[in-house]
N, C-alpha and C positions, 0 to 999 in steps of 0.2 A: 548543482544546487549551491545556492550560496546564503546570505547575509550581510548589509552593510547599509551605507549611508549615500542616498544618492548624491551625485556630485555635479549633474547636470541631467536636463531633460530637452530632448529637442523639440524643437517648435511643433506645438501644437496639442502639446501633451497638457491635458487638466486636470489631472487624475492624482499627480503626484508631485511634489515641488524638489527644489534641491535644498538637503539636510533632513528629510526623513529618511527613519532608520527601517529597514524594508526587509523581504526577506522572497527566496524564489530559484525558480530553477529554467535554466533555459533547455530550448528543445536537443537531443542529440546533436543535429545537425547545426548549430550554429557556437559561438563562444562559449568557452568553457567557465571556468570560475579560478583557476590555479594561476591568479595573477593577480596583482593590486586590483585593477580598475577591470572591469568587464560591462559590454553594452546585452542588455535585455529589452522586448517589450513590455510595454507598458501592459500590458495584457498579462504577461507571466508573472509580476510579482503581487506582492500585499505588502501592507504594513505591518512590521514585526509583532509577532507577539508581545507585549510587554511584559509579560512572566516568565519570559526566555531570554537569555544571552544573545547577543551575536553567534555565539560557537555552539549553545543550543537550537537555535534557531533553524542555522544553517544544517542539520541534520534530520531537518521536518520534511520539506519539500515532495523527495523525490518517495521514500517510502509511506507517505499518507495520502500521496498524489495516486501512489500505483494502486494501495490497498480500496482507495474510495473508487476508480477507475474497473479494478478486477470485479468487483461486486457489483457496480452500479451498471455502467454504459457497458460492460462486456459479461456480466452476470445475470444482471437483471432478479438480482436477489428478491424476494418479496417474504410480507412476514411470518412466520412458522414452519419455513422451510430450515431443512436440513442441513448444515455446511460446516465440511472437514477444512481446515487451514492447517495449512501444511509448515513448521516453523514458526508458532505462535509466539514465541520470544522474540524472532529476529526483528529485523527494520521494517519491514512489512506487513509479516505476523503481528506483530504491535499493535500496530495501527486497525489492522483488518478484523479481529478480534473482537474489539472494542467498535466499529463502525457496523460491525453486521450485529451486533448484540444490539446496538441503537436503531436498526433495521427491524428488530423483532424475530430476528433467527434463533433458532435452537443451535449455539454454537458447538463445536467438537475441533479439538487443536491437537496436533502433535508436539512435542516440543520433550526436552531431556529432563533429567528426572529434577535438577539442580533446580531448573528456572520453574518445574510447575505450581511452586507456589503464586510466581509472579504471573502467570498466566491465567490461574483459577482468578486469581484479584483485576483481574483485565473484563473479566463477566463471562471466561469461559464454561458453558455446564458437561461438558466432558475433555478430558484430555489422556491422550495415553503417550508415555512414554514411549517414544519410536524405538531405543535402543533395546528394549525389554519385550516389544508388544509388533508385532506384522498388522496393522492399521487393515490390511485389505482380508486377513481372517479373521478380524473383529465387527468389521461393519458391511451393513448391506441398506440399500436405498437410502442413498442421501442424494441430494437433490443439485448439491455446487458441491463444486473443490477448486481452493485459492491453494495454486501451488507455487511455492518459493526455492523449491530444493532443485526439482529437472530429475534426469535419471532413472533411474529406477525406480525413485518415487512416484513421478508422472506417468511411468508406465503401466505400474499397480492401483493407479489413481483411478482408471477407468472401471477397474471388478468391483468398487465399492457401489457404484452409479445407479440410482432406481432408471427404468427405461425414459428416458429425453433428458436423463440429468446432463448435465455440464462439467467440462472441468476448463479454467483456465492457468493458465500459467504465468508468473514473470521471471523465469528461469531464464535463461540464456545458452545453455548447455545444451540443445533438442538437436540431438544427431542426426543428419544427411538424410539418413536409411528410417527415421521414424513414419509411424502411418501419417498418414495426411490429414485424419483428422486433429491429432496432437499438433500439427504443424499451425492447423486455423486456429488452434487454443492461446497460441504465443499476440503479446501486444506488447508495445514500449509506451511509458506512460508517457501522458502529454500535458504540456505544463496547461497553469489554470488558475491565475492569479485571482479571479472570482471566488471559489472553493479556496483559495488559499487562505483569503480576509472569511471565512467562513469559520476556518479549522483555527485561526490565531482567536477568534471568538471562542471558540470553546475550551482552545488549550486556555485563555485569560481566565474561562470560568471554573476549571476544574471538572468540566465536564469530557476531558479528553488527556 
């Protein structure tokens, strides 16, 4: 993920000119960002938030990409549905939070005891501190889980589950030996400069 200032477009491009200030992430497989200059598609970025820095910016991308992605095209969240988010603080818990509340979910987070103010303020109606509380002898029949942690959290993830719930994951960590259904739960977000000029829309209005 990055942020900056495009410095040229090659032919053909109408989308975007050089000297706008842009923001985006490219796919795993191609250039990274850990350099002055990096080439993306025109497809993967937006134009920067203006209520964001460059260095704000550049820390949008990849976890509001993943969190709208888990819910949406791999969730298929709908509204009054149940859903535990696993890591409501983190970089993707953030975001996910706050997009499934705008969904119409009944939301429920995990997250440690410091940050649940800031999570309750995110539009979470339950959160239980993970350090203090076993999440899977608390709840039963939930509908999704957006899981950020892997481990033995994703593994506990499955007992809370009403029959056809779901759980996905953007963990990284799904050991060898896991069942195979935990294995179809795993996705790498994919970039979406579309939803990007979406999300600088909302981050501008304070709706995000």
């Amino acid at each position: 993920e990055f942020s900056g200032d495009v410095a040229a477009c090659c032919e053909g491009v109408k989308s975007f000119a050089e000297g706008q200030a842009i923001y985006g992430m490219n796919d795993w497989y191609q250039e990274g960002a850990l350099a002055e200059f990096t080439v993306a598609p025109a497809t993967s970025i937006a134009l920067r938030p203006k209520s964001l820095s460059y260095e704000q910016a550049a820390t949008v991308p990849i976890g509001a990409l993943t969190a709208w992605q888990a819910l949406t095209t791999h969730g298929h969240l709908q509204p009054q549905q149940r859903v535990l988010i696993h890591g409501g603080a983190g970089g993707v818990g953030f975001f996910a939070v706050q997009f499934a509340k705008s969904l119409g979910a009944c939301v429920i987070a995990t997250a440690s005891a410091d940050t649940i103010p800031l999570v309750k303020s995110l539009g979470a109606d339950q959160i239980l501190d993970y350090r203090a509380t076993r999440f899977d002898q608390e709840l039963r029949d939930i509908d999704f889980v957006v899981d950020t942690v892997g481990g033995e959290t994703l593994a506990r993830s499955w007992n809370v589950l009403r029959s056809g719930g779901r759980v996905v994951t953007a963990a990284s960590d799904i050991p060898d030996d896991a069942p195979h259904k935990i294995k179809d739960a795993f996705f790498l977000v994919q970039p979406d400069g579309k939803k990007l000029s979406e999300i600088a829309s909302l981050l501008d209005t304070g709706k995000l």
